[in-house]
C-alpha positions as CSV (number, residue, x, y, z in Angstrom):
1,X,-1.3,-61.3,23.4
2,X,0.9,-58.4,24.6
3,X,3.0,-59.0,21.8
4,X,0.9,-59.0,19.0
5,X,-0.8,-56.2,20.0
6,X,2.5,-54.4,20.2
7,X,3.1,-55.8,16.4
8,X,0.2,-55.2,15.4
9,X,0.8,-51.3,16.4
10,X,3.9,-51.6,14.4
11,X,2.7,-52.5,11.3
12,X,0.0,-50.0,11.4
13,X,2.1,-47.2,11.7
14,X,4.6,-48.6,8.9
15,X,1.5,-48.6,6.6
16,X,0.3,-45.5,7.5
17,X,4.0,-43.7,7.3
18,X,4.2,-45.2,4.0
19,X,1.2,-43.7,2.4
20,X,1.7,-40.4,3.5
21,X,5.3,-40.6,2.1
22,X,5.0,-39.8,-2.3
23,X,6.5,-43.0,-4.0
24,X,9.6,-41.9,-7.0
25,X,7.5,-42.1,-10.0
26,X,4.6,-39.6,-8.3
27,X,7.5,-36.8,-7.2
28,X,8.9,-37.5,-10.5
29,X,5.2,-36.5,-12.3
30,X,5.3,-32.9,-10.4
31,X,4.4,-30.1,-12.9
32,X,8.0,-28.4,-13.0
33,X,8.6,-24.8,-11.8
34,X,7.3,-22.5,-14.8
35,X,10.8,-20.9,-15.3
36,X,11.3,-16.7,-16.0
37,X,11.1,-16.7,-20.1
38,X,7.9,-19.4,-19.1
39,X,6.4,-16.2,-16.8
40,X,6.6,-13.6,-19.4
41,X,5.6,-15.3,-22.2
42,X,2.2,-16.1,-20.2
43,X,2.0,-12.4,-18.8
44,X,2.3,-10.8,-22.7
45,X,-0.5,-14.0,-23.8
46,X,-2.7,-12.3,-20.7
47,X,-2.0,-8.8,-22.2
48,X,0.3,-7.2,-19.7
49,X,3.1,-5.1,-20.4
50,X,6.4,-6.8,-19.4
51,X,8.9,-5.4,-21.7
52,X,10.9,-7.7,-24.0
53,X,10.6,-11.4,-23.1
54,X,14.1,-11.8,-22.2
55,X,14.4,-14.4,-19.4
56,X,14.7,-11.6,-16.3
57,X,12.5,-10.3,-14.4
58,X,13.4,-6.8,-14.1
59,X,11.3,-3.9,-13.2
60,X,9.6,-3.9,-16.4
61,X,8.5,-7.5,-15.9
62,X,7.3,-6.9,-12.4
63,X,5.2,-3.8,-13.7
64,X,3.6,-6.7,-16.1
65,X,3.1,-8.7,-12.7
66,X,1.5,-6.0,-10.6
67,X,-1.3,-6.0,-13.6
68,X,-1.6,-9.4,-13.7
69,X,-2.1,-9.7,-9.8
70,X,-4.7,-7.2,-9.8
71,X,-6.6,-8.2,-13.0
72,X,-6.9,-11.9,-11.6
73,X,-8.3,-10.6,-8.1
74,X,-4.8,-10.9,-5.7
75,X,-3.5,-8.2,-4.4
76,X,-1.4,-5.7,-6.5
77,X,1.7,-5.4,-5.8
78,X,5.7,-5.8,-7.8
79,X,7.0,-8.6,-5.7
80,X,8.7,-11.7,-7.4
81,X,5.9,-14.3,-8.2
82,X,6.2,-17.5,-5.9
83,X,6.2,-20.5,-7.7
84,X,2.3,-21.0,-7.1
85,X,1.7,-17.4,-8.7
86,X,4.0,-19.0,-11.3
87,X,1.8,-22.0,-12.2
88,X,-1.0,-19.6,-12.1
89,X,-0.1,-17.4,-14.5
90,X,1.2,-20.0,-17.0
91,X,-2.5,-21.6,-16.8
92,X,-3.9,-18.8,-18.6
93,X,-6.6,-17.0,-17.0
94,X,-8.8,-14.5,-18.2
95,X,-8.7,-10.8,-17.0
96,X,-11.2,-9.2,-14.6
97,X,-12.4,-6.1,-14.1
98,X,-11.6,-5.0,-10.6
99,X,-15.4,-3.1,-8.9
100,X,-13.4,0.0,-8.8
101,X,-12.2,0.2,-12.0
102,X,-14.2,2.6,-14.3
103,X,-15.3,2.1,-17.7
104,X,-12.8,4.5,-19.2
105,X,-9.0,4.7,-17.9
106,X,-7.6,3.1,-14.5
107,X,-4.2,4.2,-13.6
108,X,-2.4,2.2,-11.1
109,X,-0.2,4.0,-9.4
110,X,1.5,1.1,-7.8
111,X,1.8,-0.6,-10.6
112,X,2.7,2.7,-13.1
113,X,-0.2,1.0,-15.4
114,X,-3.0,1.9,-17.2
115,X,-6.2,-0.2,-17.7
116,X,-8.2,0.6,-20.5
117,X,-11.7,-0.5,-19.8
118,X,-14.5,-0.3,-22.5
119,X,-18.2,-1.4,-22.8
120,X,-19.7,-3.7,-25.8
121,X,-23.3,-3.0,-26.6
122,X,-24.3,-6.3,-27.9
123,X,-23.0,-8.6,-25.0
124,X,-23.6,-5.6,-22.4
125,X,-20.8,-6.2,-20.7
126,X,-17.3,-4.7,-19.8
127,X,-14.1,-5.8,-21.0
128,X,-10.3,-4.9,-20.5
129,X,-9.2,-3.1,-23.7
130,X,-5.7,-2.6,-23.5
131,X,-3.4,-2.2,-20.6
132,X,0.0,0.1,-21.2
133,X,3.1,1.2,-19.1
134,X,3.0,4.5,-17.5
135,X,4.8,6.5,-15.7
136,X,2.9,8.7,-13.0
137,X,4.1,11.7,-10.5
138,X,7.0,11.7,-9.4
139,X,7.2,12.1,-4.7
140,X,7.4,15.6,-5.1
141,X,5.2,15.9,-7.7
142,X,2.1,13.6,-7.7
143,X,-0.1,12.8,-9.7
144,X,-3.7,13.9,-8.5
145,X,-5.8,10.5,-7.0
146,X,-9.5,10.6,-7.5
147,X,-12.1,10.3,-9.9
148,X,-11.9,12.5,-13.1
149,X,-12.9,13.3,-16.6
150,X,-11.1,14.2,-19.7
151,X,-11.8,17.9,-20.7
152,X,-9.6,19.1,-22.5
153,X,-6.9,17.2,-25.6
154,X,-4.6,18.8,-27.6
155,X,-4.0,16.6,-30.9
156,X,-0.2,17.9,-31.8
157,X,3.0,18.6,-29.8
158,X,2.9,20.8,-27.0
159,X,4.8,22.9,-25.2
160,X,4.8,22.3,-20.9
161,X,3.9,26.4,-20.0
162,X,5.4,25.0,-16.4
163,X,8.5,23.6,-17.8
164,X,9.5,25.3,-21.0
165,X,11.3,22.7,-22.9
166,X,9.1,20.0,-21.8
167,X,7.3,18.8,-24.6
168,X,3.7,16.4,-24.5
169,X,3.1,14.2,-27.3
170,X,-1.1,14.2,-27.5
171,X,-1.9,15.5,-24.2
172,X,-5.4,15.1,-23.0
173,X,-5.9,16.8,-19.8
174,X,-7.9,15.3,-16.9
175,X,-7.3,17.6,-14.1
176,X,-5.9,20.9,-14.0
177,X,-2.7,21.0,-16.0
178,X,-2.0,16.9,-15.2
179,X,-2.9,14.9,-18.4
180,X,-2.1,11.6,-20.4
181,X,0.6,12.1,-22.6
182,X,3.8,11.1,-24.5
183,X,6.9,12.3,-24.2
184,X,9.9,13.8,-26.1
185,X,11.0,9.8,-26.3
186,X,9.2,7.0,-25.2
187,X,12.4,6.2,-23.0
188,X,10.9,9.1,-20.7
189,X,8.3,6.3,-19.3
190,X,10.3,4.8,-16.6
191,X,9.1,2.1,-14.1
192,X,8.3,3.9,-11.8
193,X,7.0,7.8,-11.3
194,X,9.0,10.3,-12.6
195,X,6.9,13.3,-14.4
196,X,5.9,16.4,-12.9
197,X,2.0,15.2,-12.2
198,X,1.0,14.1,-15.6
199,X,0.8,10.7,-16.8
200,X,3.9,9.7,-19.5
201,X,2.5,6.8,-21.7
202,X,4.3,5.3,-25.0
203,X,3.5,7.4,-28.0
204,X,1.9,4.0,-29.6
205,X,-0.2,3.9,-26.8
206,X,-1.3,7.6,-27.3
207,X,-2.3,7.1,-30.5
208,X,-4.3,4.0,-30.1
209,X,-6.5,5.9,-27.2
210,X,-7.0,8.9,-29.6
211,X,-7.8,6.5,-32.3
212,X,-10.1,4.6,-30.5
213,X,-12.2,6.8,-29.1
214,X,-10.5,8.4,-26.2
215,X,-11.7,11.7,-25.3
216,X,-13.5,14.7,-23.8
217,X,-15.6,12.7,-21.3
218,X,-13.6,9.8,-20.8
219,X,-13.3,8.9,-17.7
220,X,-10.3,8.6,-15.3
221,X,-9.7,7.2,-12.7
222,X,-6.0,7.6,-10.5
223,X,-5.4,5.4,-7.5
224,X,-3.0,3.7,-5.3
225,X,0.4,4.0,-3.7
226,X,3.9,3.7,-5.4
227,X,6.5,2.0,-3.1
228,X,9.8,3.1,-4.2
């Protein structure tokens, strides 16, 4: 009786080792690892800046990641995904609008982003607009955080009165002499911050907000913490 009890145990545990063990054909049905060019593809679909779709995920890429993290609710920051984060973005989601975020324009410091958040009348609800690259403040120079309102746009060049040379593409001015602007070249918004307290944006970009209705009133919103 001993025995069989004893065998009996056994065969138990070889069944139950067995189940918990996934047989070839079930490992080999695993979704695969969403590979780089996969990532970026996915991020640009979602409406994130990344840059050219090249393969590498470079800084430009992890700017596009940082947005993607915060628009789907996780936290914000430039880290290389994990491959869950990787099968995550590849299914598609749809953007959300953060609580904080205002209706008007959300820059991320961390991520050197801008969200451009608008209202529709007829559904009566908010929606992410656009979302561009930016490049905020610089250590020594940062860009103010708080909550703020455009009141003040210039719509031609201009010349910086603080740094003669220095010339702002657009400028609309948000808080003392900080505002959202292009540069002498669009190469001039880096990945991470490097302007003297305003906000550097591509010119395209620029000229879709003025287009669009950006403006006196708009607000602004400026948050979060760069780690270099």
């Amino acid at each position: 009786m001993r025995n069989f009890r004893r065998k009996s145990a056994a065969l138990l545990f070889c069944v139950l080792s067995s189940s918990l063990v996934a047989s070839p054909s079930e490992a080999a049905t695993a979704p695969p690892v969403p590979t780089n060019l996969a990532v970026e593809i996915a991020l640009q679909r979602f409406g994130a800046p990344t840059g050219t779709a090249d393969g590498v995920l470079d800084q430009k890429a992890r700017r596009g990641l940082c947005v993607w993290r915060e628009l789907t609710k996780h936290k914000p920051t430039r880290a290389l995904p994990t491959d869950y984060e990787r099968q995550l973005i590849v299914a598609a989601p749809k953007p959300t609008i953060p609580y904080y975020m205002v209706t008007g324009l959300n820059i991320n410091r961390a991520c050197q982003s801008l969200t451009w958040v608008a209202f529709n009348p007829v559904t009566r609800m908010r929606f992410v607009k656009a979302t561009f690259p930016v490049s905020t403040g610089q250590p020594s120079f940062p860009t103010a955080s708080g909550h703020f309102k455009i009141y003040f746009t210039v719509n031609r060049w201009q010349e910086s009165t603080l740094y003669p040379g220095a010339m702002m593409y657009r400028p609309m001015y948000f808080h003392g002499g900080m505002a959202v602007h292009g540069s002498a070249t669009d190469a001039l918004v880096m990945t991470y911050p490097a302007s003297h307290g305003c906000v550097r944006a591509l010119h395209r970009d620029i000229d879709r907000m003025w287009t669009e209705g950006v403006g006196r009133g708009t607000p602004v919103y400026v948050y979060g913490t760069y780690v270099f």
